[in-house]
VEXVEXPA-48135 format. One line per field, with one value per residue (C-alpha): x negated, y negated, z negated; residue in one letter. Coordinates in nm, 2 decimals, always signed. Example, Ala and Ser with C-alpha at 12.3 -4.5 7.8 and 13.67 -1.06 7.14 Angstrom:
! residues 2
x -1.23|-1.37 $
y +0.45|+0.11 $
z -0.78|-0.71 $
aa A|S $
//
This chain:
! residues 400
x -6.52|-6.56|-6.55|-6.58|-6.31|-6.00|-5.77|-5.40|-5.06|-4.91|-4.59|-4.31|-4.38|-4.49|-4.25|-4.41|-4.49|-4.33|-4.03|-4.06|-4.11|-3.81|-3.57|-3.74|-3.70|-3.89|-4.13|-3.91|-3.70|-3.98|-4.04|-4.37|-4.61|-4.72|-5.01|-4.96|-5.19|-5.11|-5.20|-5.44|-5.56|-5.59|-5.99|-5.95|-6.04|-5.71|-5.67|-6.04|-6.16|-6.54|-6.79|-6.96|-7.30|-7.21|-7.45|-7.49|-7.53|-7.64|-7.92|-8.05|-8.02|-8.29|-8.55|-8.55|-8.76|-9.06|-8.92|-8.99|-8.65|-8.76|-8.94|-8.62|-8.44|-8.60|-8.37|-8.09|-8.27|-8.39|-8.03|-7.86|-8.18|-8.06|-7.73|-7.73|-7.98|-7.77|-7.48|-7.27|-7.15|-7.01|-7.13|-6.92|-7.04|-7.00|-7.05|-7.06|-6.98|-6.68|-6.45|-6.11|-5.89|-6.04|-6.02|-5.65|-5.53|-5.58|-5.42|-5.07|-5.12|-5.19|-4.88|-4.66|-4.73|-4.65|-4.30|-4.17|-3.93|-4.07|-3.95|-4.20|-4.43|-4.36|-4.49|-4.85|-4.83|-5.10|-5.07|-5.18|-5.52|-5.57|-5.72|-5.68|-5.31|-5.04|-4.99|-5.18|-5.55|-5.72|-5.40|-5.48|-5.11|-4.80|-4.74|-5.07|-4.99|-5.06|-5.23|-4.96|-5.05|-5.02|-5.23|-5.36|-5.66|-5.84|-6.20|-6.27|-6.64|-6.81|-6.50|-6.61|-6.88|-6.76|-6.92|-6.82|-7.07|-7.11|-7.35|-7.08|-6.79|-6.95|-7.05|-6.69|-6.34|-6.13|-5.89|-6.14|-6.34|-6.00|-5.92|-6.25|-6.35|-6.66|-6.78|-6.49|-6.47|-6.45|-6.10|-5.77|-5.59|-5.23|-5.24|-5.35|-5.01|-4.90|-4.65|-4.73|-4.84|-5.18|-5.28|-5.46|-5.66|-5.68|-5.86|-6.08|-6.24|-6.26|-6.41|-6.68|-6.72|-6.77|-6.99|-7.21|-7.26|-7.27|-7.63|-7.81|-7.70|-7.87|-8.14|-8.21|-8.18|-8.42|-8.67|-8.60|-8.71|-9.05|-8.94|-8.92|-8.53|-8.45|-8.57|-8.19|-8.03|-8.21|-8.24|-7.86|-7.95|-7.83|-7.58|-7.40|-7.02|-6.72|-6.42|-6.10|-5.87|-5.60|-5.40|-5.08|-5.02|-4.64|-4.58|-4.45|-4.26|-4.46|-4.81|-5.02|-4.89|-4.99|-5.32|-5.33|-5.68|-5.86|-6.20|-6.47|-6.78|-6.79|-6.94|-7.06|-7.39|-7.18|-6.82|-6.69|-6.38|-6.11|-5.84|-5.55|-5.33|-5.35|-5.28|-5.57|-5.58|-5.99|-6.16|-6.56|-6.68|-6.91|-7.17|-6.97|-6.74|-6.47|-6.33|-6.33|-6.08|-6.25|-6.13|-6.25|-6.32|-6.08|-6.22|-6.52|-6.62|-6.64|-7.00|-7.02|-7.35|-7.23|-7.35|-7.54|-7.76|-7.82|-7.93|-8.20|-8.30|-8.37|-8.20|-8.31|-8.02|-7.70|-7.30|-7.03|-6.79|-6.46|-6.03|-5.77|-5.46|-5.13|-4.88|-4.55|-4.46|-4.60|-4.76|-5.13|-5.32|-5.67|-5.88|-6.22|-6.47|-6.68|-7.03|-7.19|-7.46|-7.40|-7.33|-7.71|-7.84|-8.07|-7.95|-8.19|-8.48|-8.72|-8.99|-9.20|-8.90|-9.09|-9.32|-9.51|-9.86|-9.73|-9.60|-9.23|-9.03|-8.71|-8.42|-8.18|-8.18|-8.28|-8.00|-7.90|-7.57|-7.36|-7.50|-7.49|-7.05|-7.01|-7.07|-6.82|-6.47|-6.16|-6.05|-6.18|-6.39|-6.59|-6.94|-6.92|-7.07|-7.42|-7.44|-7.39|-7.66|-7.90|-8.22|-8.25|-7.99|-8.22|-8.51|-8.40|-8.34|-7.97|-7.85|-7.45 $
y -1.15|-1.19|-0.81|-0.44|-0.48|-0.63|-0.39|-0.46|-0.39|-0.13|-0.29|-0.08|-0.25|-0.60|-0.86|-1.18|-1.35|-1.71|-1.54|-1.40|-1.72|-1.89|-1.55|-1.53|-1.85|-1.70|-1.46|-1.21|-1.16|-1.12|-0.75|-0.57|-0.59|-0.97|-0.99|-1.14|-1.22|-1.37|-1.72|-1.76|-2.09|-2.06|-2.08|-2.30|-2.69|-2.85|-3.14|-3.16|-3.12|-3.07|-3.26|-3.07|-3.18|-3.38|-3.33|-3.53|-3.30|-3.58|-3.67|-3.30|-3.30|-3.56|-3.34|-3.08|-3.35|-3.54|-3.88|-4.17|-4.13|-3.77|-3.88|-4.05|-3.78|-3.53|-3.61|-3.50|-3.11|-3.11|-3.12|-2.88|-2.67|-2.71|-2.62|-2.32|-2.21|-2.29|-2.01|-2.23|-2.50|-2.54|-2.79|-3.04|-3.13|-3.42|-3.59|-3.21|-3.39|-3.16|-3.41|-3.58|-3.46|-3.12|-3.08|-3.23|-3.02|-2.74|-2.84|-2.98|-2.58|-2.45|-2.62|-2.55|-2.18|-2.10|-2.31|-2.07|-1.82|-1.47|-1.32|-1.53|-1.48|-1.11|-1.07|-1.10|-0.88|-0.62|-0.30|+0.02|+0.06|-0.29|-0.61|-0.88|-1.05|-1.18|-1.03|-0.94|-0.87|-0.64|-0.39|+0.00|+0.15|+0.13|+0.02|-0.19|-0.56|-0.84|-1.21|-1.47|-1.54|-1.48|-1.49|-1.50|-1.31|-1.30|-1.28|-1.59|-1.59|-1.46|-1.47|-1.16|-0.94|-0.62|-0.55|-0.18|+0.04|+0.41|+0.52|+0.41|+0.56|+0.88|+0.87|+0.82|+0.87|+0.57|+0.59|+0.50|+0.28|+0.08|+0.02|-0.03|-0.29|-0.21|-0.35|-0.62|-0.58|-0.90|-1.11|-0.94|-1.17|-1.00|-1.16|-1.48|-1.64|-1.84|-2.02|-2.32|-2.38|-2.55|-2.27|-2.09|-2.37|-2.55|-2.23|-2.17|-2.49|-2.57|-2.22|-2.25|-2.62|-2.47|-2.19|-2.47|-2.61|-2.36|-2.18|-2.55|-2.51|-2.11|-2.27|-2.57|-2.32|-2.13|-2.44|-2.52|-2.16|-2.23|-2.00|-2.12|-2.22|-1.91|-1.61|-1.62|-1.59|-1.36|-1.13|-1.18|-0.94|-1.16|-1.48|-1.27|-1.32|-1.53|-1.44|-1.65|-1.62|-1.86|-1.89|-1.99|-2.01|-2.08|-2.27|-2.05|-2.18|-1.98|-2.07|-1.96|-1.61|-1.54|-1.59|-1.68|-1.51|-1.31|-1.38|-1.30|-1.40|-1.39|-1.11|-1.29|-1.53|-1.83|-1.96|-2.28|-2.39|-2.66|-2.75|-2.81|-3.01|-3.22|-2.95|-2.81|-2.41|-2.35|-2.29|-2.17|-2.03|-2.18|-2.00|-1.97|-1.78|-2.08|-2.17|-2.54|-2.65|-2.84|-3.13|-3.13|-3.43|-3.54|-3.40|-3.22|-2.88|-2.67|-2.50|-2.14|-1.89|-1.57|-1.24|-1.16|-1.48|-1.40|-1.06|-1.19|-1.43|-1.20|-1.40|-1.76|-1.89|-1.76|-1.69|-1.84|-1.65|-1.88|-1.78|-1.94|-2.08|-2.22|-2.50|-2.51|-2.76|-2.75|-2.48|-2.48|-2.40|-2.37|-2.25|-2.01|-1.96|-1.64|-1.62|-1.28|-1.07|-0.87|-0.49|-0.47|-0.65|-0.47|-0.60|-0.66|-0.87|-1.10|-1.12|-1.35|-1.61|-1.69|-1.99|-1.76|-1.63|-1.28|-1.05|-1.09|-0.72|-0.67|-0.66|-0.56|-0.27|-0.24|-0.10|+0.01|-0.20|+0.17|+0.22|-0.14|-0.12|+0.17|+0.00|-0.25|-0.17|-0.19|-0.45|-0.81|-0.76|-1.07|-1.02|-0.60|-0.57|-0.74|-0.50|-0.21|-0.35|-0.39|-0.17|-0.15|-0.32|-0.28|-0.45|-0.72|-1.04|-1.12|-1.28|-1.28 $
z -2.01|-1.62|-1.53|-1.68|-1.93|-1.79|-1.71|-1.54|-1.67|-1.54|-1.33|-1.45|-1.82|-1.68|-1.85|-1.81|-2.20|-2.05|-2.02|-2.37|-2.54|-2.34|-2.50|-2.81|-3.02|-3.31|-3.35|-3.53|-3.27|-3.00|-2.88|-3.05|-2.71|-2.85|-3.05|-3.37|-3.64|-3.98|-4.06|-3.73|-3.75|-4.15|-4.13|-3.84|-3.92|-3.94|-3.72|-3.63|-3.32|-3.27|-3.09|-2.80|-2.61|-2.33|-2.00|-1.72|-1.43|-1.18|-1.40|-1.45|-1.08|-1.08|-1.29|-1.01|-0.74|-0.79|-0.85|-1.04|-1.24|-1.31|-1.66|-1.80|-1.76|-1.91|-2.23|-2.04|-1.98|-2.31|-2.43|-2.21|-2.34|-2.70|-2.69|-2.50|-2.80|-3.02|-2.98|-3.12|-2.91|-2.55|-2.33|-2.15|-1.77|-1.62|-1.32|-1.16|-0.76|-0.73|-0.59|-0.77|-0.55|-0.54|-0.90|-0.93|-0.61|-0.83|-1.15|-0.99|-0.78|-1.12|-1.27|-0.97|-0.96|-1.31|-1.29|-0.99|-1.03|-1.25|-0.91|-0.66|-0.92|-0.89|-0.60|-0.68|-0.96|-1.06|-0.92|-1.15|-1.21|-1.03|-1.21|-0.92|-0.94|-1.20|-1.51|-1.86|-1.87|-2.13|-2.11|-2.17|-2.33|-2.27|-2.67|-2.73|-2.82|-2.57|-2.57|-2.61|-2.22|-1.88|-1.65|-1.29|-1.24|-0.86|-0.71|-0.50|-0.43|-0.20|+0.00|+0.26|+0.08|-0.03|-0.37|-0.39|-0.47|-0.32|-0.65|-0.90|-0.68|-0.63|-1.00|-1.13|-0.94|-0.75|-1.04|-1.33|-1.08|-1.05|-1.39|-1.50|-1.23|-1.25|-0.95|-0.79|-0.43|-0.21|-0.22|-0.18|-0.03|-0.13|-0.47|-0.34|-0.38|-0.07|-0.30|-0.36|-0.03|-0.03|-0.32|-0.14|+0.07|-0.26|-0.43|-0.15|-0.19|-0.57|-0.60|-0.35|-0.51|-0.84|-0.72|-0.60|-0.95|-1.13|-0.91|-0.94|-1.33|-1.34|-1.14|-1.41|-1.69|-1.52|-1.50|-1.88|-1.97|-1.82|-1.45|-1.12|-1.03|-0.82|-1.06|-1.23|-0.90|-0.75|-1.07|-0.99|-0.66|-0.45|-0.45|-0.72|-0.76|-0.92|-1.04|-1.15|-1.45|-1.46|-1.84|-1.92|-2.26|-2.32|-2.63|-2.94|-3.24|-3.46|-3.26|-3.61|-3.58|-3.21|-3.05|-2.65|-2.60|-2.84|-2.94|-2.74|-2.59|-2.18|-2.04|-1.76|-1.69|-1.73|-1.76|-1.59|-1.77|-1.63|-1.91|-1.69|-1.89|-2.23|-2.44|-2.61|-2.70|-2.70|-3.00|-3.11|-3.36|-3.64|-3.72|-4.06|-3.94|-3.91|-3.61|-3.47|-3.17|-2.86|-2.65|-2.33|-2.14|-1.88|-1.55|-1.68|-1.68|-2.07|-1.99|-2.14|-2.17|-2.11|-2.30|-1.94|-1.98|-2.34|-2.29|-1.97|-2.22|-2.45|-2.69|-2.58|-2.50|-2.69|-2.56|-2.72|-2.92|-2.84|-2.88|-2.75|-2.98|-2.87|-2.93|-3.12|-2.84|-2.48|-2.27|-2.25|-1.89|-1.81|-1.51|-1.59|-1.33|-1.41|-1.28|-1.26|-1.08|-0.78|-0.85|-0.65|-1.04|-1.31|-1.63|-1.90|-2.07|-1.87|-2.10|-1.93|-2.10|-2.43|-2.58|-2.76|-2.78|-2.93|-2.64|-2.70|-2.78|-2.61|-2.79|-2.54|-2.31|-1.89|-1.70|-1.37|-1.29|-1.30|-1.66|-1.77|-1.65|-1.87|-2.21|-2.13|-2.32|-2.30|-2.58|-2.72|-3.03|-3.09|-2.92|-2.97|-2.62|-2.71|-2.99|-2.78|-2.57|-2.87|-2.88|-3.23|-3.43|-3.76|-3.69|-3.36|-3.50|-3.52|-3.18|-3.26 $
aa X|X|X|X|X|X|X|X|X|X|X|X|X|X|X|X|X|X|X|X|X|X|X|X|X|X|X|X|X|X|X|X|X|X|X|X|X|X|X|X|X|X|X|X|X|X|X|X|X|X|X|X|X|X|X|X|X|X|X|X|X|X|X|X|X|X|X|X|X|X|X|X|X|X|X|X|X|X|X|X|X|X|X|X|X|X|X|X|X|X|X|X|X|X|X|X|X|X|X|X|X|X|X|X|X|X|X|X|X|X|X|X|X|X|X|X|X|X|X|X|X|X|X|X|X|X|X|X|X|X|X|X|X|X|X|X|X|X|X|X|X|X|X|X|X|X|X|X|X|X|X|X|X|X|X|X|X|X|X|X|X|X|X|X|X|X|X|X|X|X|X|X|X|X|X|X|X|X|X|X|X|X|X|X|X|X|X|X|X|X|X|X|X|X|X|X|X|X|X|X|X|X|X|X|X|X|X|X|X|X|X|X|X|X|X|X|X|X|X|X|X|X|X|X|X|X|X|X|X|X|X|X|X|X|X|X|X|X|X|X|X|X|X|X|X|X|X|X|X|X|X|X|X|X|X|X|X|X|X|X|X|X|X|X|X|X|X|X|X|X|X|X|X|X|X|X|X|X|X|X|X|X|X|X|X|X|X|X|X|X|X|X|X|X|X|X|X|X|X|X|X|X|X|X|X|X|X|X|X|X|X|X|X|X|X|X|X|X|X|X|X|X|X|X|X|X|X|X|X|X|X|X|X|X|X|X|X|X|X|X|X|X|X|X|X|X|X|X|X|X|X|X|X|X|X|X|X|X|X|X|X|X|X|X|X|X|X|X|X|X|X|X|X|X|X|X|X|X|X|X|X|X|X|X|X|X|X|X|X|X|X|X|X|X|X|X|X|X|X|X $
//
């Protein structure tokens, strides 16, 4: 998820899990705050890893002006149409124009961060009730059990708007507005770690690069549901917001009895993934319930709908329930761009988004943004939140 349900570990208990798996040379002798699961990758496809769409974003570029190379590339829209129907696939992007060295600035900073010292990386630890920093996401007790992961979690774009909102905090107090997140004010630059030191520079620019991409692809989704390009960003109310969550996933000698990142869907409009390294932790799930591990391409971006774009859609286009596994071997890292509305946002239906002649029902509620935060929870269950968000979970057409 991108916001609402991430909740910081409180500091006193922070231990970071790298430093667990470098103590703890089996599970058994690991303390209890790691989440283990028998057998995970049991119903997982062993040794298969399956194909996702590949889109050319420089060709759906071309669809958006009248050119002659316009027609020729319609194949290229009508794919990126299908899969995000689909609910079942990610898409891979490539040729997004986010620069080579942009793109590998941030996974040697990525790699250098999480080899300093736990007490540099200390330093930009969460603080209680705080999401922003280092630490564990999706932490409400002092005795619930953790992702095998750790993670850097910070708001990057905008870089100067505040996003607080005066209805929410005079509907709720600070403390609950905290841990909830339920409306991320602009970056906090205290857990922006200044170690290594072209982090900061580097993530200034590769987040604002990936901002860019990922509006022109809301505004081509928006053109291949039959709207003009801006009605998904400014249904957004405004430029809406992104979010960061770094993962390190430290390899684990008993990797089928731990899971790096629970399933879930995103709870955002869409998710930009960057696998840092070779090592391959993402997984989907089939519409048969098994679960299928992904290769990304070298370079490209993993192309996620969020439950947000679903629920607009009403239903059209479909998020991605997706985990994350680890290796017996090597430690995993990825880089997730979250891409949201702005707390200003009414979330719900567009039902001018159909191909039908029948007035299309709703199937998902209209919110306020202070109503729409409240449903979100505190754990990972699968895609609970679109169900929450259902009207009428008898007679809607099943969208999970």
């Amino acid at each position: 998820m991108a916001f609402g349900s991430l909740f910081g570990l409180w500091p006193s208990s922070f231990r970071a899990i790298k430093g667990l798996a470098i103590s703890c040379s089996k599970i058994g002798q690991k303390p209890a705050k790691t989440k283990c699961l028998q057998n995970i990758c049991a119903n997982a496809s062993d040794g298969e890893f399956t194909a996702i769409p590949i889109i050319d974003f420089e060709r759906l570029l071309l669809e958006l002006h009248p050119e002659p190379e316009e027609e020729a590339c319609r194949g290229e829209s009508a794919r990126l149409h299908a899969a995000c129907q689909s609910g079942a696939s990610s898409r891979s992007l490539i040729n997004h124009g986010v620069p080579d060295d942009v793109i590998e600035g941030m996974k040697a900073n990525i790699e250098a961060f999480f080899e300093l010292p736990a007490e540099m990386k200390q330093q930009f630890a969460q603080e209680r009730g705080q999401l922003e920093g280092y630490g564990q996401l999706f932490v409400v007790s002092e005795d619930q059990k953790l992702d095998w992961a750790d993670i850097l979690y910070l708001n990057t774009q905008p870089p100067e708007q505040s996003f607080k909102s005066p209805a929410i905090a005079s509907a709720i107090d600070r403390y609950s507005y905290l841990c909830m997140n339920l409306a991320p004010e602009h970056r906090s630059m205290r857990f922006w770690p200044d170690k290594p030191d072209t982090l900061r520079s580097t993530l200034d620019t590769y987040s604002a690069a990936v901002k860019t991409v990922a509006d022109r692809l809301l505004g081509i989704m928006s053109n291949n549901l039959g709207l003009p390009p801006e009605v998904i960003s400014s249904k957004c109310g405004g430029g809406g917001m992104q979010s960061v969550r770094i993962n390190y996933y430290p390899p684990c000698t008993e990797a089928d009895k731990v899971v790096g990142l629970s399933p879930h869907s995103d709870g955002d409009l869409h998710t930009l993934l960057l696998q840092v390294n070779q090592v391959q932790g993402l997984q989907i799930k089939r519409q048969d319930g098994s679960w299928v591990p992904v290769r990304p391409l070298q370079g490209a971006f993993v192309v996620n709908v969020g439950d947000i774009l679903q629920i607009f859609t009403n239903g059209r286009y479909r998020s991605i329930e997706h985990r994350a596994v680890v290796s017996a071997e090597s430690a995993s890292l990825s880089v997730a761009a979250f891409h949201s509305p702005s707390n200003h946002a009414t979330i719900g239906p567009r039902l001018t988004v159909t191909d039908q002649q029948e007035p299309e029902v709703p199937m998902y509620k209209t919110l306020d943004h202070q109503s729409f935060m409240r449903l979100f929870s505190a754990k990972l269950e699968g895609k609970s939140f679109l169900q929450r968000m259902k009207l009428d979970l008898d007679t809607a057409s099943s969208s999970t």
